[in-house]
N, CA, C and O atoms as a Tinker XYZ file with bonds, in Angstrom:
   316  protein
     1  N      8.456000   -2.085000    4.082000    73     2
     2  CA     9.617000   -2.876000    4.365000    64     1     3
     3  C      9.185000   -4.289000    4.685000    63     2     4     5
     4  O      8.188000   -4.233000    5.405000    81     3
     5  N      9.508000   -5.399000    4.457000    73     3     6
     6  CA    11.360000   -5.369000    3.350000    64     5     7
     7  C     10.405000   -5.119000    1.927000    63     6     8     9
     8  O      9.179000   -5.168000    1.823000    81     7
     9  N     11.382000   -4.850000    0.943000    73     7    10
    10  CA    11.252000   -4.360000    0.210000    64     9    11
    11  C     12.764000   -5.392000   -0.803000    63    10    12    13
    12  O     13.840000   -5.219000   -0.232000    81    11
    13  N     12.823000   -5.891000   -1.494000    73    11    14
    14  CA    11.853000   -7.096000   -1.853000    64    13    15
    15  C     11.141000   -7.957000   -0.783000    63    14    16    17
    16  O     11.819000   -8.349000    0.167000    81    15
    17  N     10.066000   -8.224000   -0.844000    73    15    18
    18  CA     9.561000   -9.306000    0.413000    64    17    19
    19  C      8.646000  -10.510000   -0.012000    63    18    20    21
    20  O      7.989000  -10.527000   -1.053000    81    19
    21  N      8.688000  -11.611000    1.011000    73    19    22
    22  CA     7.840000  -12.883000    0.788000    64    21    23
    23  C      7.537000  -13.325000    2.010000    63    22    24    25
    24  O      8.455000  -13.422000    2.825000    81    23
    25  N      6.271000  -13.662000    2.365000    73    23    26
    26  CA     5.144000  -12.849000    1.195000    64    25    27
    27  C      4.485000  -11.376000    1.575000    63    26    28    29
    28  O      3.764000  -10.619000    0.925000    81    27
    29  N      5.097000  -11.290000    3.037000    73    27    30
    30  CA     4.874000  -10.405000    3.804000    64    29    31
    31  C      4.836000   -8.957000    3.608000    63    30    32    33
    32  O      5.800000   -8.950000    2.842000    81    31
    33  N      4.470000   -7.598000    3.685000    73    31    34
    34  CA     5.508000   -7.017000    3.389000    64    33    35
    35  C      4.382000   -5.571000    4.551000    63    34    36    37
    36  O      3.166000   -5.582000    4.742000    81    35
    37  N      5.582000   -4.390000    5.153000    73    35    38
    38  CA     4.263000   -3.752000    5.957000    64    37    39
    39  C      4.837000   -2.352000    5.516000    63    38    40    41
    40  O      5.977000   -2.226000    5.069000    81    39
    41  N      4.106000   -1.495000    5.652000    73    39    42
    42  CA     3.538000    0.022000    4.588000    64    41    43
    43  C      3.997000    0.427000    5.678000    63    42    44    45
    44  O      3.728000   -0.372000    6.575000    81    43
    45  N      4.734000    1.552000    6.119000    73    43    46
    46  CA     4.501000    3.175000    6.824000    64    45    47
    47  C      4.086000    4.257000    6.457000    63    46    48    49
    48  O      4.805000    4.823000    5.634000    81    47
    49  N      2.821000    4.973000    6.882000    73    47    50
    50  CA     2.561000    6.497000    6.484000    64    49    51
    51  C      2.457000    7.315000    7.342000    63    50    52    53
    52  O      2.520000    6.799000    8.458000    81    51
    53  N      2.316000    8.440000    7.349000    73    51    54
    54  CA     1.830000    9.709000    7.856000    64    53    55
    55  C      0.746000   10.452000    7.507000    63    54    56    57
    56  O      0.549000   10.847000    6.358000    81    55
    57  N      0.044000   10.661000    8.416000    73    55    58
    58  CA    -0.985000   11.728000    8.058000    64    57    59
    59  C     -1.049000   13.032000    9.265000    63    58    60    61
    60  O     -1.159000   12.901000   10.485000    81    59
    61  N     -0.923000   14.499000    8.338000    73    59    62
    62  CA    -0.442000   15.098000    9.052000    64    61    63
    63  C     -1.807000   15.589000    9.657000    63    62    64    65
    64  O     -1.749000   16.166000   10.743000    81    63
    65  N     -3.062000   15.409000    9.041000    73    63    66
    66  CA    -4.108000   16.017000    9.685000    64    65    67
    67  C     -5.047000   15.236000    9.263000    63    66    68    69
    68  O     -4.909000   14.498000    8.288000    81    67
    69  N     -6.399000   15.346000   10.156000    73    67    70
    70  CA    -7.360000   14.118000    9.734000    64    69    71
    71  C     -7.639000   14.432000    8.682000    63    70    72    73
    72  O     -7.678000   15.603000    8.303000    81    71
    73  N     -7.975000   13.103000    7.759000    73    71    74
    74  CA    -8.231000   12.928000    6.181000    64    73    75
    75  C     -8.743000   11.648000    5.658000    63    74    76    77
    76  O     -8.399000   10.668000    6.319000    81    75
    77  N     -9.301000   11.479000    4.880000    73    75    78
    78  CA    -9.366000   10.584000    4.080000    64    77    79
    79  C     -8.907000   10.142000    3.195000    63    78    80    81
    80  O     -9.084000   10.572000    2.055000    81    79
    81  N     -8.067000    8.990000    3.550000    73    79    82
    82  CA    -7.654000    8.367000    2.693000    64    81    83
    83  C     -7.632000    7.060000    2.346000    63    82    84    85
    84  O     -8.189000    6.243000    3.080000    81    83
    85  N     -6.884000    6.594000    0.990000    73    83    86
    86  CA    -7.466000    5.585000    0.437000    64    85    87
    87  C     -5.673000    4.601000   -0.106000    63    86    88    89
    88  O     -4.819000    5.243000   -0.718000    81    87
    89  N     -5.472000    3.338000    0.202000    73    87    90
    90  CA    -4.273000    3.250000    0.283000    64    89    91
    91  C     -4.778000    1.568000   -0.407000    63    90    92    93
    92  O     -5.509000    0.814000    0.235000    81    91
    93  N     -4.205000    1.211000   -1.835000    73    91    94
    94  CA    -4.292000    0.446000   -2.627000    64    93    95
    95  C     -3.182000   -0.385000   -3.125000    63    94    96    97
    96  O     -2.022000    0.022000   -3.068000    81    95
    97  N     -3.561000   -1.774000   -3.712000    73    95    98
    98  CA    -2.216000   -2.741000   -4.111000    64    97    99
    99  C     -2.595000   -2.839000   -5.806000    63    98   100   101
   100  O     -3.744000   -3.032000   -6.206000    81    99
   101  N     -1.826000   -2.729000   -6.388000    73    99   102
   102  CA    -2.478000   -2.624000   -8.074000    64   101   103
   103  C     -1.391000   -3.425000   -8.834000    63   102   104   105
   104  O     -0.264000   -3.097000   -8.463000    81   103
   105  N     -1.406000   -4.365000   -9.775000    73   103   106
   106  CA    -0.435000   -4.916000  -10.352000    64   105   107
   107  C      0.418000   -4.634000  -11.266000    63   106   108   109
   108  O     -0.030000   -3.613000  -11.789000    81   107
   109  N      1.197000   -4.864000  -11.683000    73   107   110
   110  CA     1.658000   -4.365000  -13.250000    64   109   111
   111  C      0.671000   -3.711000  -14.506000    63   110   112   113
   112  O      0.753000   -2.663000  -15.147000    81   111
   113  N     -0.012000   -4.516000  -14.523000    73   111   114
   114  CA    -1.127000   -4.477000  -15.446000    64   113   115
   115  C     -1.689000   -3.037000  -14.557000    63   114   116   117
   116  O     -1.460000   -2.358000  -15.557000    81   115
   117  N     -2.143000   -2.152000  -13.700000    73   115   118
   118  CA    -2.953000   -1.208000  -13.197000    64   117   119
   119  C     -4.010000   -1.652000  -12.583000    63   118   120   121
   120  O     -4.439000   -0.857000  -11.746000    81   119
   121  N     -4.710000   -2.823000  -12.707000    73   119   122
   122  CA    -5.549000   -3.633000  -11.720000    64   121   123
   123  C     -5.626000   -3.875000  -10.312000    63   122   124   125
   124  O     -4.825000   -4.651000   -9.791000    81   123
   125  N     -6.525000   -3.279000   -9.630000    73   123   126
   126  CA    -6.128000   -3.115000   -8.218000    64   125   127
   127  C     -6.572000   -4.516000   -7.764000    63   126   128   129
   128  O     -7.650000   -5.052000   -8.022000    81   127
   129  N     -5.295000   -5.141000   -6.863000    73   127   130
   130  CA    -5.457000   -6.234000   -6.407000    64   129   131
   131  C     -5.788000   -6.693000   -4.854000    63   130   132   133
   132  O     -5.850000   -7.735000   -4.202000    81   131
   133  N     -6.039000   -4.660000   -4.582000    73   131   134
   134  CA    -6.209000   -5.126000   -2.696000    64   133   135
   135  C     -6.446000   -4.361000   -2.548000    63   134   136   137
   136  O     -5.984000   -3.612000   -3.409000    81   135
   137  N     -7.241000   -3.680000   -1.571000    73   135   138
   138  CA    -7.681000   -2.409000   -0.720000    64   137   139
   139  C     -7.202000   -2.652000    0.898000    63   138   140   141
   140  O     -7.761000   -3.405000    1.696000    81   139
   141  N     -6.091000   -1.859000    1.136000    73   139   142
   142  CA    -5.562000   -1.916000    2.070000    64   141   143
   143  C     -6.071000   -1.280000    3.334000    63   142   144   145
   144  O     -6.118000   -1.848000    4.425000    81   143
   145  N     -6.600000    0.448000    2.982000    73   143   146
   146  CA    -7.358000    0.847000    3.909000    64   145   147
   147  C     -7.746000    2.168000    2.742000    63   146   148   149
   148  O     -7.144000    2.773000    1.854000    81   147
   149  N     -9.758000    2.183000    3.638000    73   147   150
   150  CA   -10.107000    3.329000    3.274000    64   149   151
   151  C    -10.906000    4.159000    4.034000    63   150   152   153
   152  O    -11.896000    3.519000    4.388000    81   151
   153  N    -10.928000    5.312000    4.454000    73   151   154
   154  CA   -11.664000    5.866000    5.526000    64   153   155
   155  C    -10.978000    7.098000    6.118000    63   154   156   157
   156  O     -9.873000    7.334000    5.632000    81   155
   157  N    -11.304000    7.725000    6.837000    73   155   158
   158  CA   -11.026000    8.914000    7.442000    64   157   159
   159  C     -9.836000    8.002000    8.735000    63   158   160   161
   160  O     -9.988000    6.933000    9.328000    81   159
   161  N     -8.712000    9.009000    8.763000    73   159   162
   162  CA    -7.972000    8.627000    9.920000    64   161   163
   163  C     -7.252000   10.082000   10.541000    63   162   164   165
   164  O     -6.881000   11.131000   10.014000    81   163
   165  N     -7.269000    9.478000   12.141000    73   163   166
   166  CA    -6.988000   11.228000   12.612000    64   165   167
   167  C     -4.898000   11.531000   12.459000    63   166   168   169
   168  O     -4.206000   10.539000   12.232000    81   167
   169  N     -4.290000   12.778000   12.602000    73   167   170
   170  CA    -3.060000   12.663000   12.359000    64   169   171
   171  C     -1.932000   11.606000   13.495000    63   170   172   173
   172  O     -1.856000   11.544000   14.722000    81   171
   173  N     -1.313000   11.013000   12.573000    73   171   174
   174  CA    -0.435000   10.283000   12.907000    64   173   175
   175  C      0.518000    9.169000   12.135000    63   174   176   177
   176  O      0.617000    9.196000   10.908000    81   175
   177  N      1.074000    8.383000   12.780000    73   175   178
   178  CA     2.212000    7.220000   11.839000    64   177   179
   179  C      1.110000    5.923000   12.141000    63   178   180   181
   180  O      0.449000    5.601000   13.128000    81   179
   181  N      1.249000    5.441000   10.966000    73   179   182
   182  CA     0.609000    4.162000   11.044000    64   181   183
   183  C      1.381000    3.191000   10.395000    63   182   184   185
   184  O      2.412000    3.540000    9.819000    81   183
   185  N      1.043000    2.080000   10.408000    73   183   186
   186  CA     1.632000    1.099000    9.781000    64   185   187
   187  C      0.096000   -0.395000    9.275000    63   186   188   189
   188  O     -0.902000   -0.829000    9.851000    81   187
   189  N      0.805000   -0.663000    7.896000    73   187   190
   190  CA    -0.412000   -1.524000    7.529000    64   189   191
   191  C      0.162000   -2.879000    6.727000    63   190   192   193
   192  O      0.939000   -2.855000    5.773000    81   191
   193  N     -0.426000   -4.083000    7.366000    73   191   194
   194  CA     0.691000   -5.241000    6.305000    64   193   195
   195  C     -0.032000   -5.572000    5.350000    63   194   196   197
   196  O     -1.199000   -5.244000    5.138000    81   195
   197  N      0.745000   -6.331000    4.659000    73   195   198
   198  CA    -0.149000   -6.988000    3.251000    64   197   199
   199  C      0.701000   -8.422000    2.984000    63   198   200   201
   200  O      1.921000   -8.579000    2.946000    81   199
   201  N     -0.181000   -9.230000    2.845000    73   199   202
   202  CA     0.109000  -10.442000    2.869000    64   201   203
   203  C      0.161000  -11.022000    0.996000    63   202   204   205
   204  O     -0.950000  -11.311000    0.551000    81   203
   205  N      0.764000  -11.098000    0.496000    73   203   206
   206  CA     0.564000  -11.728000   -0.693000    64   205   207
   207  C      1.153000  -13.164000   -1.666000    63   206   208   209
   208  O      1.685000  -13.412000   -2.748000    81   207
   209  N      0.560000  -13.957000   -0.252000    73   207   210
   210  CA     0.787000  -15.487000   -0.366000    64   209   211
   211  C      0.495000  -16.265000   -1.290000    63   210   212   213
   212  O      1.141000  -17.224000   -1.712000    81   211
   213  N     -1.042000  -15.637000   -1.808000    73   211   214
   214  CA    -1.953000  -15.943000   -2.491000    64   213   215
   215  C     -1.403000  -15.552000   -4.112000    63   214   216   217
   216  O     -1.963000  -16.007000   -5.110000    81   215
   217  N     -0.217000  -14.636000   -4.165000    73   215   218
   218  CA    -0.209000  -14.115000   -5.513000    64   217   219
   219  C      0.990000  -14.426000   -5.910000    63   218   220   221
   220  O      1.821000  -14.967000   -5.181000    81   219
   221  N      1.249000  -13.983000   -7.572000    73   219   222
   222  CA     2.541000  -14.645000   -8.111000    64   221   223
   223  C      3.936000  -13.826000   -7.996000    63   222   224   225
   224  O      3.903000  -12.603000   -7.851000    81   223
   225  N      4.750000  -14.296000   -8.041000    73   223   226
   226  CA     6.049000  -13.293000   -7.525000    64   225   227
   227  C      5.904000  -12.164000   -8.872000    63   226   228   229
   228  O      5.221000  -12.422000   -9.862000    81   227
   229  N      6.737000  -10.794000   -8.681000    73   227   230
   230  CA     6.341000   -9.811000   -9.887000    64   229   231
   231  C      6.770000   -8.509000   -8.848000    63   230   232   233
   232  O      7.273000   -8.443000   -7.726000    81   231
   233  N      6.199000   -7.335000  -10.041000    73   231   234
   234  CA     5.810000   -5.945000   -9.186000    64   233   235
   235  C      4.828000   -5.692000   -9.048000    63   234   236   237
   236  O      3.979000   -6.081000   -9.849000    81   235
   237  N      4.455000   -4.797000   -7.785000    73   235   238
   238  CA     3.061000   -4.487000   -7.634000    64   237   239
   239  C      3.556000   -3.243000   -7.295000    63   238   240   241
   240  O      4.766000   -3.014000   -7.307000    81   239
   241  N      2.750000   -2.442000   -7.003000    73   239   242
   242  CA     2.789000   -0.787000   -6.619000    64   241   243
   243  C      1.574000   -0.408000   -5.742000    63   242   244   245
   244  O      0.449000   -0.715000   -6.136000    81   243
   245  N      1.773000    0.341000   -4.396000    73   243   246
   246  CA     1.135000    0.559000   -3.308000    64   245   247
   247  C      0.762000    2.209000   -3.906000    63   246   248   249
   248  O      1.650000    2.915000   -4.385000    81   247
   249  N     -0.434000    2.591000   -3.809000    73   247   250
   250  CA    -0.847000    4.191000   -4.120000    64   249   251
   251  C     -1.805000    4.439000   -3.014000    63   250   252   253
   252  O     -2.740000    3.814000   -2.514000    81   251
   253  N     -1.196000    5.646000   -2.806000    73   251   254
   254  CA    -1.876000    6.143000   -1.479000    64   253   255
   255  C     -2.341000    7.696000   -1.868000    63   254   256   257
   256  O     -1.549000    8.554000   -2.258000    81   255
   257  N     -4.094000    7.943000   -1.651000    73   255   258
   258  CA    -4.421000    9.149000   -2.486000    64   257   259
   259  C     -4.857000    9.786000   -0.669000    63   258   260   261
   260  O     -5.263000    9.094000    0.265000    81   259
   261  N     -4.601000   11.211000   -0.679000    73   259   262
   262  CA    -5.737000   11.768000    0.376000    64   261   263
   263  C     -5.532000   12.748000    0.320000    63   262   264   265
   264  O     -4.686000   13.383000    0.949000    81   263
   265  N     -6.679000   13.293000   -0.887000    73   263   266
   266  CA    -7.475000   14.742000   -1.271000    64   265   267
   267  C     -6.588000   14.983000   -2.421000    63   266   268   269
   268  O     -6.413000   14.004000   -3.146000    81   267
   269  N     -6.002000   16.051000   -2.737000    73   267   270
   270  CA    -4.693000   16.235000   -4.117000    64   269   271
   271  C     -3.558000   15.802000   -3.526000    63   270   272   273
   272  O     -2.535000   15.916000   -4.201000    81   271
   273  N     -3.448000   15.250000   -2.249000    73   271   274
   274  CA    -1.920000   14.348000   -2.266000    64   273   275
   275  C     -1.970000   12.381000   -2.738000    63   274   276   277
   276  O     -2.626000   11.526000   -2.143000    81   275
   277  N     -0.930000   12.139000   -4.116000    73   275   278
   278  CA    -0.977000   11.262000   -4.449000    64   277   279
   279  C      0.377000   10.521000   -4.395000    63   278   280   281
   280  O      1.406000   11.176000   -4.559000    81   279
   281  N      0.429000    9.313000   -4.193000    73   279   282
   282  CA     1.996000    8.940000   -3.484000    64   281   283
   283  C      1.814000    7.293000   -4.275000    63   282   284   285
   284  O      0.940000    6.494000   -3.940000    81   283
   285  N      2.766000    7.055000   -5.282000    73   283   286
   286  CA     2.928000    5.346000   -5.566000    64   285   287
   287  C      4.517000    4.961000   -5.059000    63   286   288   289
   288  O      5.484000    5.718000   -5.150000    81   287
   289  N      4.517000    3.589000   -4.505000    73   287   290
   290  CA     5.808000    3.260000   -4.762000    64   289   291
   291  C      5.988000    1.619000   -5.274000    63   290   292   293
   292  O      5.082000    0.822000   -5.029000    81   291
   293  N      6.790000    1.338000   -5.743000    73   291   294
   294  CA     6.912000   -0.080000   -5.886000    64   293   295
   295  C      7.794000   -1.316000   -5.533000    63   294   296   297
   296  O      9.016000   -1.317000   -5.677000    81   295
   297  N      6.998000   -2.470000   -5.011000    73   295   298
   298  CA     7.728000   -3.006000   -4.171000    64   297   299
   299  C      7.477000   -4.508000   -5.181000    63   298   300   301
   300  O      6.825000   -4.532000   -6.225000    81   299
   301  N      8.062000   -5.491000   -4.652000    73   299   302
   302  CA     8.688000   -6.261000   -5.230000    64   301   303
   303  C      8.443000   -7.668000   -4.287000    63   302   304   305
   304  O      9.055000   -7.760000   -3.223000    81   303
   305  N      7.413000   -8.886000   -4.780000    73   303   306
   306  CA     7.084000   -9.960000   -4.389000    64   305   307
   307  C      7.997000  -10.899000   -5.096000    63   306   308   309
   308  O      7.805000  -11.125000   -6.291000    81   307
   309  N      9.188000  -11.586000   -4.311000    73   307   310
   310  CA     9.511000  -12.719000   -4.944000    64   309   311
   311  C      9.995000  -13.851000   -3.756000    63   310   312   313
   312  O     10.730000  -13.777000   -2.770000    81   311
   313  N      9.229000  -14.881000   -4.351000    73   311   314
   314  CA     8.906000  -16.568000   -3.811000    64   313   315
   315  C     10.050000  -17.424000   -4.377000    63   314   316
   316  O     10.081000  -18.635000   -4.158000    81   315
């Protein structure tokens, strides 16, 4: 949320048990344009921002992998 956002924009997840996971910004094109977080985290709600000041308005898509659970959604940069 927000969802369209500029330039700001911040992630909520869950993890229901410790895991590793890996939570990415990738462009239209499939090119990952950010590594948001990667590493083992124990269960709980987190929240993570992403700043994309630096980039051109468009879609991007957030994918979040940990173990066989895989989750994209797409959010929407416009300046």
């Amino acid at each position: 949320y927000p969802n369209p956002f500029n330039p700001i924009t911040t992630i909520t997840y869950q993890v229901p048990e410790y895991s590793n996971i890996n939570i990415s910004i990738y462009n239209i094109n499939g090119q990952i344009i950010h590594n948001l977080h990667s590493g083992f985290v124990s269960p709980g709600e987190y929240l993570v921002s992403w700043d994309a000041k630096n980039l051109s308005s468009g879609v991007y898509f957030v994918k979040m992998v940990s173990g066989s659970f895989v989750t994209t959604q797409k959010i929407m940069l416009v300046k």
